[in-house]
N, C-alpha and C positions, 0 to 999 in steps of 0.2 A: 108388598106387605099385605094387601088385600087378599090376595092370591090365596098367600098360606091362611088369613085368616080362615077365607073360605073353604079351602082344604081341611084346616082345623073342624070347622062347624061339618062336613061331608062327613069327615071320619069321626064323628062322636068324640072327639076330644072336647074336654072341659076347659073354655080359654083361658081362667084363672088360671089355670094348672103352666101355664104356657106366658114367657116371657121375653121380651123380645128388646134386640138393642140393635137399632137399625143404624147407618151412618146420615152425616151431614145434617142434623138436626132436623127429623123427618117432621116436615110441615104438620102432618095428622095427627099427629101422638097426642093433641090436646084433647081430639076430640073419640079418642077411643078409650074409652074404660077398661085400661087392662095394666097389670103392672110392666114398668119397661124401664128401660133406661134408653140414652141417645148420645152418642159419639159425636162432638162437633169438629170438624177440622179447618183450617186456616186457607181456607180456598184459594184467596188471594196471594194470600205470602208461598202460597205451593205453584200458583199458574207465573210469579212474578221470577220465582226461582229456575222455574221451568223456562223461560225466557231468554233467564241469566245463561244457566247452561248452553240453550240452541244457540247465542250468539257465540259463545265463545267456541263452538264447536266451529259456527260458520268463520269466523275468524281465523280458524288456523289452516282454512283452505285457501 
């Protein structure tokens, strides 16, 4: 996210103008003054699922 911000400021773009909706509830977002939104997703119920899945695959070898 820094990246584009820096990019944003290289190329004269107006960061207000510029809105950003990062995943996984990006730790920075507190601390940068810009409008944004943030996508949180369920890390654990997805790695626990993920889990689920790989045994049952090992299972039927």
């Amino acid at each position: 996210m820094f990246y584009c911000l820096r990019a944003l400021k290289l190329f004269g773009i107006s960061l207000p103008a510029v809105g950003f909706a990062p995943f996984d509830d990006y730790q920075y977002l507190d601390f940068i003054n810009l409008p944004n939104t943030s996508v949180s997703q369920p890390l654990a119920d997805i790695g626990s699922a993920a889990v689920r899945m790989l045994d049952a695959v090992i299972k039927r070898f």
